[in-house]
N, C-alpha and C positions, 0 to 999 in steps of 0.2 A: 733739339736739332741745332746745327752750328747756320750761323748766320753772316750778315754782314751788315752792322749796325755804325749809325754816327750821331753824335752829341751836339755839334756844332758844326755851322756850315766851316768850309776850307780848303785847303789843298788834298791830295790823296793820303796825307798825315793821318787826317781825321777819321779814317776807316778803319774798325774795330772787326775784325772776328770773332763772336762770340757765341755762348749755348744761350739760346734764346726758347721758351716755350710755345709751342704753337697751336691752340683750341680746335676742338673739332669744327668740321664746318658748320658753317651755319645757313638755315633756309636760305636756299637758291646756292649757295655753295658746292665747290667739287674742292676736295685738296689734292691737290697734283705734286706729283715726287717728282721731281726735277732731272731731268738727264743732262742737259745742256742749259745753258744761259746766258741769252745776249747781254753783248755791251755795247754802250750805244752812246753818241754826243750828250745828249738832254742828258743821262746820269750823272754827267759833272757839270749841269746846270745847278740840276737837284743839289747835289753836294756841296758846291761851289757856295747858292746861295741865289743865284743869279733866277734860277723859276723857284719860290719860294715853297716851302715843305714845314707842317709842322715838328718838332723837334722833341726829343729823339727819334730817329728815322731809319727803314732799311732804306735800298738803293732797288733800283734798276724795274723797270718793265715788260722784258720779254722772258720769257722763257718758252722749255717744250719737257712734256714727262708725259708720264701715265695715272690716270686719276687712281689713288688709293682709297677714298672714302667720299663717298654724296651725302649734302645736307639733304635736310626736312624739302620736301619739293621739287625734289631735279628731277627732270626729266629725260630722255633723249642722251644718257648716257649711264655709260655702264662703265662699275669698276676695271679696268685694266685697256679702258682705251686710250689710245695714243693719242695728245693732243697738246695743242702751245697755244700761246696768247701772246700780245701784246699791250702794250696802252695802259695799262694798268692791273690793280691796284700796283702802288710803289713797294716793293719789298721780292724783288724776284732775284734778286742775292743770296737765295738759301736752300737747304737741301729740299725746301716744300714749300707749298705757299696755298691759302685757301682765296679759291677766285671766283667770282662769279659765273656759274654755269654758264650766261649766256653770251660770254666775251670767252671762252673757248672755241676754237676751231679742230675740229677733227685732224688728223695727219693722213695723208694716202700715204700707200707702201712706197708709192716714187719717191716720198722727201724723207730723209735721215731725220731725227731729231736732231744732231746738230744742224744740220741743212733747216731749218725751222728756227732753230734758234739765233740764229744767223742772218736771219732772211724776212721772217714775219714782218718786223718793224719796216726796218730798210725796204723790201723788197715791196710791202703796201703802200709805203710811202711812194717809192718810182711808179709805181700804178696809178695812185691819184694825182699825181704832178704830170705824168707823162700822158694820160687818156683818159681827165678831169677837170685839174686847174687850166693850163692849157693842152688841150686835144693836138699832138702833135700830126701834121698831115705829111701823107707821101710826097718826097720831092723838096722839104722846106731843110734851114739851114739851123739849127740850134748852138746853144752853147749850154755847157754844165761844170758848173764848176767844182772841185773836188775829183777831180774824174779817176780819182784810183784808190778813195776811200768805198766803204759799206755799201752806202747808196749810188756813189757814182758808179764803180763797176758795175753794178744791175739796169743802173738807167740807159750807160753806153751801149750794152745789147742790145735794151728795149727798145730805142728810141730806132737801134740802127734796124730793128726787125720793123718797127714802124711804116721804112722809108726814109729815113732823115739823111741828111749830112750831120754826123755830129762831130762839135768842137768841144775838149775837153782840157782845162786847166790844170796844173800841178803844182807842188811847191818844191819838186826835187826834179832833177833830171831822171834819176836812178828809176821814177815813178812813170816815166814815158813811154818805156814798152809794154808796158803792165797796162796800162789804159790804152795803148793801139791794139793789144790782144783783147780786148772787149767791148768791141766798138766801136772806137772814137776814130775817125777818118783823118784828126789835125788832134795836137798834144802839146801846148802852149805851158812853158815855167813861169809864173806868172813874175820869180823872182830873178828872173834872167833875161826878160823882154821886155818890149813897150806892145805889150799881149792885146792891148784897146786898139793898136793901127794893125794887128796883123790879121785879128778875129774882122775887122770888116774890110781887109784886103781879100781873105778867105772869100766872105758872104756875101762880096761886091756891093757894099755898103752895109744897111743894120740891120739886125736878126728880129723876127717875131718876137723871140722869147728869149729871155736868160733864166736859168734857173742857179741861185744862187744861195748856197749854204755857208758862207764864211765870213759876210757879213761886211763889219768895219773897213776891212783894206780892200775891197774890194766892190763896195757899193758905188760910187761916181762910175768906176770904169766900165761896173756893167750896166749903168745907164746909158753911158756911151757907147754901148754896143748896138741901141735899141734902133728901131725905123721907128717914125712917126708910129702912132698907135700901138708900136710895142709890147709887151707884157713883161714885166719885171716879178719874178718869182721870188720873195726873198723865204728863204726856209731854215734858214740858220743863224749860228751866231762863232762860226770856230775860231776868229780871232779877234771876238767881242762882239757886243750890241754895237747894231747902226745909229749913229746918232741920232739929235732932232734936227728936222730939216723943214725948210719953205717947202710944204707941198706945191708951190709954185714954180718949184725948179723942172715939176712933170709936165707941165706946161711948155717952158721953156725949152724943155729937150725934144718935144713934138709930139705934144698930147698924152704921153704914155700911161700905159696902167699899172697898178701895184698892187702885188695880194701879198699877207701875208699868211697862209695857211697852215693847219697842221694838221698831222694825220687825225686826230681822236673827232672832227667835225665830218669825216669822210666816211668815217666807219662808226658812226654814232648809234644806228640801228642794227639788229641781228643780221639783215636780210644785206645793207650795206656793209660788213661784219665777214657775212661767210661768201657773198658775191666776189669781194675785193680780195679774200685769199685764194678763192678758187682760180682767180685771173692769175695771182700768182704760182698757183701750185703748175698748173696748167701749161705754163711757157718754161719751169722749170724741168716738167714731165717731157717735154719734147724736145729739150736740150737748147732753147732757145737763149733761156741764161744757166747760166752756168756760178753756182753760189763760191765764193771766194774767204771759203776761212784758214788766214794765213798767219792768225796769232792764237793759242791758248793755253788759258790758265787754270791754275787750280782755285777754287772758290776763294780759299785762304788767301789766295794772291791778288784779291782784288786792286789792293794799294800796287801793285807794279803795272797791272791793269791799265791803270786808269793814267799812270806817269808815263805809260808808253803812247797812250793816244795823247797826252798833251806835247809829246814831244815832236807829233806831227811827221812821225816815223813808222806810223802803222799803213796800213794798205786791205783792202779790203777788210771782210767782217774778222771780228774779236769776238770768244766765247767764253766763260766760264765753265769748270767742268766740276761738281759737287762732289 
């Protein structure tokens, strides 16, 4: 089968196409043929260098297909259902992949396999961040930053089915009506404003929560976003790691809190597993979100892939298509 393997961490250089062999599965195993195939930030962690992968490596986490073959001991599924994962194992860059029975989720006839592929990742992730990390309540003021990439389109819906006021950052203008059509009530250029005085002119002063995926250039400001007791979400890294800092500055800025969370601690057991997709299938089945894939590529195309999300010119979800 063709794949999408790398030798060395790097830029999207380093992404090789190639015929790769793939073992039948093995106990507790399903191999799933792949239809669609998310692309997701952490992939050019992975490749990058930056979350660390032993070497030689395929790429990427999610996918959605139909199981072609069960290992020794599966149970609770049968050849030709429809079904995607996320989280792991790393290798979902190819026409197949064998995965663990028990980090499969079923597909309903409401979600597309690309709608799944698309969505899995991103879309559990706004589930745990939105009505986990912090339980967003009727009536309160947030912010999200990204708000017209993968995860932010889903969360602007969510949060705004919620109850929220939500505020959402950009880094283009051209990004601004694209995140007011899903959610977001205020749409801030983070590279064209002083976006810290307007987001608590908005909130009339500082937000419960920031939830923040971009990391480096944008961590002071979304401390200053905060009220006393605050919650500081940090969940990315898209224009680098946050540096090291005086945990004392959380002090100083009034008490505040910090998580750094990630999805795979959310969904760690079966039951949190298939509870957290069904929350997403569910709001997706009632048109509450509405899945946004506005890039795709052919598997072989991964290297343009991956130069167009660093180019910070993508918008909603990016798929593979094998």
């Amino acid at each position: 089968m063709k794949a999408i393997r790398f030798e060395k961490t790097g830029g999207p250089d380093v992404l090789e196409y190639k015929d790769v062999n793939l073992a039948p599965p093995g106990r507790g195993q399903a191999r799933v043929r792949h239809t669609a195939i998310g692309v997701n930030f952490i992939d050019t962690y992975h490749r990058s260098g930056l979350y660390p992968v032993a070497l030689p490596s395929g790429l990427g986490m999610e996918a959605a297909g139909v199981v072609d073959a069960l290992g020794e001991g599966v149970t609770g599924l049968s050849v030709g259902d429809r079904v995607g994962y996320c989280g792991g194992p790393i290798g979902a860059y190819a026409e197949a992949a064998n995965v663990p029975a028990d980090r499969l989720v079923r597909l309903p006839k409401s979600v597309s396999d690309e709608a799944a592929a698309a969505s899995l990742l991103k879309g559990m992730t706004a589930q745990y961040l939105l009505k986990r990390t912090y339980p967003v309540k009727n009536g309160e003021t947030i912010l999200f930053h990204s708000a017209a990439g993968g995860v932010g389109l889903i969360a602007g819906q969510w949060a705004k089915h919620l109850g929220a006021t939500v505020i959402g950052t950009v880094g283009s203008d051209d990004k601004i009506a694209l995140a007011k059509s899903r959610g977001y009530d205020h749409v801030l250029n983070l590279r064209a404003e002083k976006w810290v005085d307007r987001v608590r002119d908005i909130a009339g002063g500082g937000l419960p929560v920031v939830y923040d995926s971009v990391g480096k250039d944008t961590w002071n400001g979304s401390l200053d976003c905060l009220r006393p007791r605050g919650m500081m979400v940090s969940f990315g890294n898209s224009s680098g790691a946050v540096p090291p800092f005086e945990p004392g500055i959380l002090s100083m800025k009034g008490s505040l809190y910090l998580t750094r969370p990630t999805l795979a601690h959310y969904i760690a057991t079966r039951t949190e597993l298939q509870e957290t997709a069904d929350d997403l299938f569910d709001v997706i089945a009632k048109g509450v979100v509405t899945i946004e894939i506005n890039q795709r590529f052919k598997l072989a195309d991964a290297r343009a892939a991956h130069e167009a999300l660093h180019s910070r010119t993508t918008t909603g979800a990016t798929i593979l298509l094998p």
